[in-house]
N, C-alpha and C positions, 0 to 999 in steps of 0.2 A: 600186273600189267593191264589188269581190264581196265582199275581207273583212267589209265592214258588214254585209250581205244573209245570210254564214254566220255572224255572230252573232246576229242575228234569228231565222236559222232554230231557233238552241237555246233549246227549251222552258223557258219560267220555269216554274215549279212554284208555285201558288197555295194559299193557307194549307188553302182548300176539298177542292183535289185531296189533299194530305198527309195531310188531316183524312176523308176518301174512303176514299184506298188503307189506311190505317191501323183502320179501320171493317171494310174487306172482308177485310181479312187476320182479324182478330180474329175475323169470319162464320165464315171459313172453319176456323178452327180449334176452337173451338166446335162444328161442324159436324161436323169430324174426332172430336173425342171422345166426341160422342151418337153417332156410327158406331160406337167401337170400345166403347163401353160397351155396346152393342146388340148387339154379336156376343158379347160376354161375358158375356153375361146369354144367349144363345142355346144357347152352348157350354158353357154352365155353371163358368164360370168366375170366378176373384171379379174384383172392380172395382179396375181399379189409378189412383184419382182421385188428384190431387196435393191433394184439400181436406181437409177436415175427414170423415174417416168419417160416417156416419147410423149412430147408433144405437149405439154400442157399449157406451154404458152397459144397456141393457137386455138386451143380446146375452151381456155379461156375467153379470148377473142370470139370466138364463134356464138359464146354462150350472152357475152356482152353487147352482141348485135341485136339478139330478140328484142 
């Protein structure tokens, strides 16, 4: 009977829990990159985001006026 009892004891994982842990990991990275864009905006330094630049059409412009 204990083998029955040590497969009981192993945690099923519920759609909910997957759908959780998968939530809080995402939080937490998120989290990580307003940190390190904060410190780089501190230190002055540029942003190294993996998206879509802001602005570089005008950044452009601005730079083609000199």
């Amino acid at each position: 009977m204990s083998g029955k009892d040590e497969t009981k004891s192993v945690k099923i994982r519920t759609e909910a829990e997957i759908r959780a842990e998968r939530l809080a990991k995402t939080l937490r990275d998120n989290l990580q990159r307003r940190k390190q864009q904060a410190r780089a905006r501190r230190a002055g330094e540029a942003d190294e985001t993996t998206g879509l630049p802001a602005g570089t059409s005008a950044a452009k412009k601005d730079e083609s006026d000199d």
